[in-house]
C-alpha positions, 0 to 999 in steps of 0.5 A, a space after each residue: 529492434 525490439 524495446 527492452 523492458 525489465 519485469 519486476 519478479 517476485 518469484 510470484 505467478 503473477 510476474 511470471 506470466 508479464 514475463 512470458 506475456 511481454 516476450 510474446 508480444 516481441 518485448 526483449 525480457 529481463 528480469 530483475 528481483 529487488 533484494 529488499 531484506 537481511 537475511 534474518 527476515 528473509 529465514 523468517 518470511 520464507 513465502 515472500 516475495 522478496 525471500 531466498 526461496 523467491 530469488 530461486 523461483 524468480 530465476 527458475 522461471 527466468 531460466 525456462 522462459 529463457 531470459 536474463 535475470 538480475 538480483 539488485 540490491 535495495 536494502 539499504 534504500 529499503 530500511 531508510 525509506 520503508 521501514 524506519 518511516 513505518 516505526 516512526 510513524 506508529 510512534 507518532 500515532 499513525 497507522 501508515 500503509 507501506 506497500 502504497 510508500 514502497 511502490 512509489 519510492 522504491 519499485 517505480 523508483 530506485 527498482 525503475 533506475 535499476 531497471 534503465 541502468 540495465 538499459 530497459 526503456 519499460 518497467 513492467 510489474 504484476 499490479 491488477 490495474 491499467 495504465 492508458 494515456 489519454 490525451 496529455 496525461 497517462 491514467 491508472 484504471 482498475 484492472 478488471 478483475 474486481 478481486 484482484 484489483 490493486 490500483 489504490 495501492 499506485 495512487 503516488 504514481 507520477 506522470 514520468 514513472 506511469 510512463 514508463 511502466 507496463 501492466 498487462 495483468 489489468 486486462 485479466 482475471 486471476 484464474 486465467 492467469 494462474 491457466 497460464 502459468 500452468 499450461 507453461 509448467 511454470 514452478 510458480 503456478 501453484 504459488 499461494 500468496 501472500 496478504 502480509 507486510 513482507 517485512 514483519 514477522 509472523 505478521 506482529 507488527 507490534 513485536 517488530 516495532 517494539 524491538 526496534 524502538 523499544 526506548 522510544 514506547 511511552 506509557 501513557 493513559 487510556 481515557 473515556 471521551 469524557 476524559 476519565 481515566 479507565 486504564 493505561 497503555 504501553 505506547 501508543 504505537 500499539 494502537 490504531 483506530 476502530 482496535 477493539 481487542 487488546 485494550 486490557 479494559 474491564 467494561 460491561 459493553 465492547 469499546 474501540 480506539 476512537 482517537 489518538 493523541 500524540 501530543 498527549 500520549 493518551 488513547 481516547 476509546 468510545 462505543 463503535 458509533 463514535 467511530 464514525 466520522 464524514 470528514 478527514 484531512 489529507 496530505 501530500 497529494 498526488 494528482 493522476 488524472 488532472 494536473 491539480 485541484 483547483 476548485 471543490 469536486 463531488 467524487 468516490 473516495 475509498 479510506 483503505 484498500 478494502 474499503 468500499 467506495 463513498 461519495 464525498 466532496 473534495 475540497 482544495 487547503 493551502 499547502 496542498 492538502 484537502 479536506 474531505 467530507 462524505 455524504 454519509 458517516 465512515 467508520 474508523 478513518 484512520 491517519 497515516 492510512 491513504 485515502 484514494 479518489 475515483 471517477 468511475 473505475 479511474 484513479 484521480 489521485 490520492 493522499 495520506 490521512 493526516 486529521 480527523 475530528 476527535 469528536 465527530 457526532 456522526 451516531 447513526 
């Protein structure tokens, strides 16, 4: 008897093709599409990918691969783990990074329950990565296509959840798959993507937090870093590390978001040498590739998605955090972003920011 497994369909080309990829491999398909927004959101973003017009597109192609399709229903664990986190830590002066949270709490897991209570013994999605089991453990690599590949986005991953989890696109380029996708006349073939949080309205994160936290934004001040008053901000949930425009700042050179204070209110902003920094700490670990870190290693670390690469040494705290220093100074670290750890083209684990030093004296 053939293994089920659910595909999670965006309504994308993407999860089209696993779709059709796992049914030709003998794989019983089902698909299922998270209905994560109110309708409000939904009218607003109508290209993504959890819109009404990408519940048609999922079951369009559902209907002419001629499998079953199920729409589930995850609003409300949405708002709860997703959205309200991500207000509230803009407020605290972070800058959080959603979709890395969404995969690992509500795709590979309340999308994932959905799916075994289907009775899927797999969940499979459109990721750019790999999953391999090697030896005791399941590892994520990235996925060949250099472009696409999107496994610093799953670096909250657990050993149970990458176990049951399917990613044939990591074996692929984007240009073949798009092939696919139109040699089958699929309706998503053509489908331009979409770079943008799914939740925020025509990409304003700021108007989004202020009209759900609009009592909760406090003034406060703008400093130099040699602690001069230069001007005022409106909360500092509109800022973020390395944000240049904005700042409403008369000066005779440009000036960036060096640090924020959330316990003093205040935005401190400097020239674009102060945001270089070659230390962070991180939280809330995820270990992928080895079960824990017991000793310091020398490894690659990447501070956002675009990030390039650094070397770095990685050093074990108490609680579970580590500290992080790079050989060579990086700009604007940001906390509430995740850093990322990689041993050739393998994710050995990764964490959320939480510290830098304000003053870092790294001028290059």
């Amino acid at each position: 008897m053939a293994k089920m497994v659910a595909v999670a369909m965006s309504g994308g080309v993407d999860s089209s093709v696993v779709a059709y990829l796992l049914k030709e491999a003998g794989y019983e398909v089902t698909g299922i599409t998270m209905d994560l927004l109110e309708l409000s959101c939904q009218i607003e973003k109508p290209d993504t990918c959890c819109s009404l017009q990408a519940f048609a597109d999922a079951r369009a192609v559902a209907d002419k691969l001629g499998i079953k399709h199920f729409v589930v229903d995850c609003k409300q664990e949405f708002t709860q783990r997703i959205i309200n986190p991500f207000v509230d830590e803009y407020l605290k002066g972070y800058t959080p990074n959603p979709c890395v949270a969404c995969n690992s709490m509500i795709k590979f897991g309340l999308l994932l329950d959905k799916a075994r209570q289907l009775g899927a013994r797999y969940l499979a999605t459109g990721h750019y990565a790999r999953i391999e089991q090697r030896d005791a453990r399941f590892v994520i690599r990235k996925g060949i296509d250099q472009t696409k590949d999107q496994s610093y986005f799953l670096c909250r991953l657990t050993q149970e959840q990458l176990s049951s989890t399917i990613m044939p696109l990591g074996n692929y380029q984007k240009t073949d798959v798009r092939k696919i996708a139109t040699r089958l006349d699929l309706k998503t073939a053509d489908k331009p993507e979409s770079q943008e949080i799914c939740f925020i309205p025509q990409n304003n994160y700021q108007e989004f937090i202020r009209q759900r936290a609009s009592n909760r934004l406090i003034p406060g001040n703008i400093m130099d870093k040699e602690g001069n008053i230069i001007g005022k901000h409106q909360g500092i949930a509109f800022y973020t590390i390395g944000q240049r425009r904005g700042l409403r700042i008369a000066a005779n050179k440009p000036i960036y978001v060096m640090h924020i204070d959330p316990n003093k209110n205040t935005i401190i902003v400097g020239d674009k040498a102060d945001l270089y920094c070659r230390r962070l700490t991180a939280k809330e670990m995820n270990w992928v590739a080895i079960p824990e870190l017991t000793e310091k290693i020398e490894i690659m670390a990447r501070i956002r998605y675009l990030h390039k690469e650094t070397k770095a040494v990685v050093s074990p705290l108490k609680d579970g955090q580590v500290s992080v220093e790079f050989y060579e100074p990086q700009q604007a670290i940001t906390p509430g972003q995740s850093v990322v750890f990689y041993r050739d083209d393998i994710v050995v684990g990764g964490g959320i920011i939480t510290h830098t030093p304000s003053k870092c004296n790294n001028r290059l």
